[in-house]
N, C-alpha and C positions, 0 to 999 in steps of 0.2 A: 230643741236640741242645741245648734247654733245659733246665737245673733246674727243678723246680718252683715256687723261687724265684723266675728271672729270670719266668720262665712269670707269676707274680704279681706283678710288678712292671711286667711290662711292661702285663697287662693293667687294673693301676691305672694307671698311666701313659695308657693310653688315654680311660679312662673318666675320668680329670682333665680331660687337655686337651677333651673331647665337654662335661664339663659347665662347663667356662670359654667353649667355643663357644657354646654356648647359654644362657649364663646373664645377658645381655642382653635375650633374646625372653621376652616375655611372653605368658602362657599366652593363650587365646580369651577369658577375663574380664578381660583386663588387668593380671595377677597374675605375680609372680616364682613360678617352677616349679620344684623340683628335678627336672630332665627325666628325669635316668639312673633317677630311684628314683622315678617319678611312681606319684602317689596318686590311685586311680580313689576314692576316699572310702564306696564297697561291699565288702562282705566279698567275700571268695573271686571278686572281681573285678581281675584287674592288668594292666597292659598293661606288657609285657615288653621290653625290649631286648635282644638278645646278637649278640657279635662272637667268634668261634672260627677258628679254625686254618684253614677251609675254606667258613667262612661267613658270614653276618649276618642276622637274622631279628631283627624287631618283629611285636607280636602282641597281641591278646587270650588271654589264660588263665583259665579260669574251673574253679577249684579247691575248689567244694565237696566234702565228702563223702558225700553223699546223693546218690547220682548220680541221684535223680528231679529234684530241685534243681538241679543241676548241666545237667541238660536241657533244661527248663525257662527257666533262663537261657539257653542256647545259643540255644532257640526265641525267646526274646525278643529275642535280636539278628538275628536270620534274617527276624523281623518287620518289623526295620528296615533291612535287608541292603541297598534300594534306596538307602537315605540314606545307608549308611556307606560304601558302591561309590562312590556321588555322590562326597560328601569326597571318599575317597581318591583318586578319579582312576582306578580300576584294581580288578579281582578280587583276590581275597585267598584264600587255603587255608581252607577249613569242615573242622574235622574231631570230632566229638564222640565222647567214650569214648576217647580215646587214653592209650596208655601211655608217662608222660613217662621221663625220662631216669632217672630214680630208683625207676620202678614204681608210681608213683601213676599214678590215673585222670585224666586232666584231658580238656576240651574248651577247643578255643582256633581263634580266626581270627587267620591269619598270614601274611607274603609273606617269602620269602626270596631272599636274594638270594646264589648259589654264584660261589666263583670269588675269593673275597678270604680275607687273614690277617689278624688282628690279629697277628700274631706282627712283620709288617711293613709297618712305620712306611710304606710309598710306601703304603700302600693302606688308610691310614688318611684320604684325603679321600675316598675311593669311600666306607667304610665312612658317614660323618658324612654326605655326600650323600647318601644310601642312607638311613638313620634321620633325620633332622631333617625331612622332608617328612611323612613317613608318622607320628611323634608329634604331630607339629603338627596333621594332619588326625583323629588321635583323640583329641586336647585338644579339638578345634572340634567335632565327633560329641557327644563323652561331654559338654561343656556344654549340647547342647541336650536329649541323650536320657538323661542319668544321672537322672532322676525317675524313668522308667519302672522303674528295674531299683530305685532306692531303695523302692517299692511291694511289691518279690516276697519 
């Protein structure tokens, strides 16, 4: 259906236009953001975007190697689970110890949303609707609570 090529074209094409839509809104400090590549400023802390074939999911990913560390971290956001529910508006997916896409360990909290393609451009404002809400609420989250985890 696509090459791998257009497959990457089109999905830099997306992730252009998502970081031209947002590259007006200022982070929760008042600060220009790079949204798509956003920098939680902690190690083996990220907070993730992706748009695929059959879906879209934002997230926390917490990619230590130590998975005592790695848990650790997880518990420390589950500490704060009431605050970041708050933000968000909504439940999110807890899942620690999972095996990502590549066979690494990771733990990460996530919402996904089925039913859409990046492959096609009509469902690219679902897509932008769908992540601009939900990064914006863990830029406003990780501004108040990123001390905590800069401590562990």
């Amino acid at each position: 259906m696509y090459s791998k090529a257009e497959k990457a074209k089109i999905r830099k094409e997306f992730w252009t236009a998502f970081g031209q839509y947002m590259k007006p809104v200022p982070n929760a400090d008042g600060f220009r953001t790079n949204w798509q590549n956003y920098k939680t400023g902690v190690k083996d802390i990220y907070f993730r975007m992706k748009a695929e074939r059959e879906f879209t999911s934002v997230g926390i990913e917490i990619t230590h190697p130590d998975l005592e560390l790695q848990q650790l971290f997880f518990e420390q956001f589950e500490s704060f689970k009431k605050s970041l529910e708050s933000e968000l508006g909504e439940k999110w997916n807890w899942e620690l110890h999972k095996e990502d896409e590549f066979g690494k360990i990771i733990s990460r909290i996530h919402k996904i949303k089925s039913g859409v393609n990046i492959m096609d451009q009509n469902d690219w404002p679902t897509i932008i609707s769908f992540l601009k809400p939900r990064i914006l609420a863990l830029d406003s989250f990780w501004c108040n609570f990123k001390p905590a985890f800069e401590e562990l």
